[in-house]
C-alpha positions, 0 to 999 in steps of 0.5 A: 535223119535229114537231108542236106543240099550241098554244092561243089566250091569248084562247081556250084552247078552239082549239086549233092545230097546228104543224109546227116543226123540232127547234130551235123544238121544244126551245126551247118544252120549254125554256120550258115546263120554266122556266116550271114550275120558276120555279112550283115554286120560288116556291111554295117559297120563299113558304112557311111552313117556308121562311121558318123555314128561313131564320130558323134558319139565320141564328141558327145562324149568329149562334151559330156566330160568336158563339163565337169566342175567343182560343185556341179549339181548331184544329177550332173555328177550321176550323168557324168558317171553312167554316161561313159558306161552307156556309150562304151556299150553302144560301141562295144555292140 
Protein backbone atom coordinates (compact mmCIF):
# COMPACT_ATOMS: atom_id res chain seq x y z
CA UNK A 1 0.00 0.00 0.00
CA UNK A 2 1.10 3.41 -0.44
CA UNK A 3 0.45 6.82 0.68
CA UNK A 4 -0.50 9.67 -1.61
CA UNK A 5 -0.64 13.60 -0.81
CA UNK A 6 -3.44 15.23 -2.31
CA UNK A 7 -4.82 18.71 -2.18
CA UNK A 8 -7.89 20.33 -2.51
CA UNK A 9 -8.29 22.33 -6.12
CA UNK A 10 -10.45 24.74 -4.13
CA UNK A 11 -8.02 25.00 -1.42
CA UNK A 12 -4.44 23.98 -2.20
CA UNK A 13 -3.52 24.59 1.87
CA UNK A 14 -5.40 21.15 2.97
CA UNK A 15 -4.09 18.81 2.39
CA UNK A 16 -4.88 15.07 2.48
CA UNK A 17 -3.69 11.46 2.89
CA UNK A 18 -4.50 8.42 0.79
CA UNK A 19 -3.82 4.84 0.97
CA UNK A 20 -4.14 3.37 -2.46
CA UNK A 21 -2.75 0.17 -4.07
CA UNK A 22 0.27 -0.22 -6.55
CA UNK A 23 -2.04 0.06 -9.52
CA UNK A 24 -4.05 3.55 -8.49
CA UNK A 25 -0.08 4.80 -7.27
CA UNK A 26 1.48 4.28 -10.79
CA UNK A 27 -1.53 5.77 -12.77
CA UNK A 28 -1.18 8.95 -10.77
CA UNK A 29 2.76 8.83 -11.57
CA UNK A 30 1.61 8.56 -14.71
CA UNK A 31 -0.38 11.19 -14.87
CA UNK A 32 1.57 13.61 -13.44
CA UNK A 33 4.77 12.44 -15.70
CA UNK A 34 2.21 13.48 -18.73
CA UNK A 35 1.13 16.31 -17.34
CA UNK A 36 4.71 17.73 -17.07
CA UNK A 37 5.84 16.68 -20.15
CA UNK A 38 2.79 17.85 -22.29
CA UNK A 39 4.03 21.42 -20.12
CA UNK A 40 7.50 20.87 -21.31
CA UNK A 41 6.52 20.42 -24.61
CA UNK A 42 4.17 23.03 -25.38
CA UNK A 43 6.59 25.44 -23.98
CA UNK A 44 8.91 24.18 -26.60
CA UNK A 45 7.20 24.24 -29.23
CA UNK A 46 5.64 28.14 -28.56
CA UNK A 47 8.85 29.34 -28.59
CA UNK A 48 11.10 31.64 -30.75
CA UNK A 49 13.83 29.28 -31.88
CA UNK A 50 11.07 26.79 -32.48
CA UNK A 51 9.16 28.31 -34.75
CA UNK A 52 12.52 29.33 -36.69
CA UNK A 53 13.41 25.72 -36.65
CA UNK A 54 10.62 24.89 -38.61
CA UNK A 55 11.20 27.93 -40.99
CA UNK A 56 14.76 26.69 -41.89
CA UNK A 57 13.71 23.10 -42.29
CA UNK A 58 11.30 23.74 -44.55
CA UNK A 59 13.61 26.11 -46.82
CA UNK A 60 15.94 23.63 -46.60
CA UNK A 61 13.57 21.38 -47.74
CA UNK A 62 12.42 23.60 -50.74
CA UNK A 63 16.27 23.89 -51.65
CA UNK A 64 16.94 20.35 -51.45
CA UNK A 65 13.65 19.35 -54.29
CA UNK A 66 14.29 22.35 -56.02
CA UNK A 67 17.29 20.51 -57.51
CA UNK A 68 16.28 18.09 -58.82
CA UNK A 69 17.52 17.34 -62.45
CA UNK A 70 17.78 15.04 -65.45
CA UNK A 71 20.89 13.08 -65.26
CA UNK A 72 21.80 14.14 -61.76
CA UNK A 73 24.50 11.97 -60.06
CA UNK A 74 22.79 8.51 -58.10
CA UNK A 75 24.02 10.13 -54.75
CA UNK A 76 21.81 13.35 -55.36
CA UNK A 77 19.14 10.90 -56.69
CA UNK A 78 19.35 8.71 -53.22
CA UNK A 79 19.51 12.43 -50.75
CA UNK A 80 16.83 13.64 -52.65
CA UNK A 81 14.73 10.50 -51.98
CA UNK A 82 15.82 9.86 -48.03
CA UNK A 83 15.68 13.58 -47.28
CA UNK A 84 12.05 14.28 -47.30
CA UNK A 85 11.73 11.30 -44.96
CA UNK A 86 14.25 12.40 -42.46
CA UNK A 87 12.78 15.91 -42.02
CA UNK A 88 9.00 14.88 -42.05
CA UNK A 89 10.26 12.93 -38.76
CA UNK A 90 12.17 15.73 -36.95
CA UNK A 91 8.68 17.56 -37.62
CA UNK A 92 6.74 14.66 -36.89
CA UNK A 93 8.66 14.44 -33.26
Amino acid sequence: MNVITKQYRSNPSVEIEVVTDGCVYNRLRLEKLNRRCAKTCRRMIKSQWFYWLVIILVFLNTLVLATEHYGQPDWLDLFQGRQPVAVAAVLAG
